[in-house]
N, C-alpha and C positions, 0 to 999 in steps of 0.2 A: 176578821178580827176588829174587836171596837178600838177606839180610842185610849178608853182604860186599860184596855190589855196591850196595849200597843207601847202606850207609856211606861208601864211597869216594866215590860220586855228590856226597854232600851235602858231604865234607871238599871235593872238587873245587870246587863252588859256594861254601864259605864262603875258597877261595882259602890251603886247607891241605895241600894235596899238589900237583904239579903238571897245569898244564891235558892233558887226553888221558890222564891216568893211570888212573883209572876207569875206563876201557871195554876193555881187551887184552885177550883170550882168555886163559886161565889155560895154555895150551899155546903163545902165539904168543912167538915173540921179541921180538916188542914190547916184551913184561914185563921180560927184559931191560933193554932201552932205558932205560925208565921206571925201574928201580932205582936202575942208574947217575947217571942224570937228578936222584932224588931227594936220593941220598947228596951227589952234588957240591953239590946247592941247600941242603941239611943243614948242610956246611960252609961255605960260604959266609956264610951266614945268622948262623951261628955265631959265623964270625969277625967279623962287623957288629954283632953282639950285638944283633939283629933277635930280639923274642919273640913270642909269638903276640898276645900282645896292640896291637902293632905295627905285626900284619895284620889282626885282624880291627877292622872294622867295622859299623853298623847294613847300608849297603849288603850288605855279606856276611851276615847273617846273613836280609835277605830275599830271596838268592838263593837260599839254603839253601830256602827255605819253599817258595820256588815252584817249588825241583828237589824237595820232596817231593810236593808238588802234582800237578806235570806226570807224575812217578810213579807216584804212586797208591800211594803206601809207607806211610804216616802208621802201620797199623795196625805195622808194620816197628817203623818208628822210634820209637812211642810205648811198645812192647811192649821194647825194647832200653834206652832212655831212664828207665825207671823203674825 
């Protein structure tokens, strides 16, 4: 798993991009989907004046852990992270 997929995983897990966005083939329309998907959630969010700090929580932040885990990225994310 690259870098990019690795990131997206754990944004997915800490509940910062939308669910299913992570996984689309870089060729499928899916990607698509998920753009549009994110832009509307984008303004939305916006006009609620929803921050990230909003979303995230300690639950979010030990999902993150165990989607690096169940990964097996750590050397990924610790090499990116510093």
């Amino acid at each position: 798993m690259g870098t990019a997929s690795t990131m997206a995983c754990i944004l997915e897990a800490l509940g910062m991009i939308p669910l299913g966005s992570a996984t689309p083939p870089a060729v499928s329309s899916a990607r698509l989907r998920v753009a549009e998907q994110s832009g509307k959630l984008a303004v939305s969010l916006s006009q609620k004046k929803i921050t990230p700090s909003d979303i995230l929580r300690r639950k979010n932040f030990e999902n993150a852990i165990t989607c690096v885990i169940c990964l097996n990225t750590f050397k990924t994310l610790a090499y990116r992270m510093i």
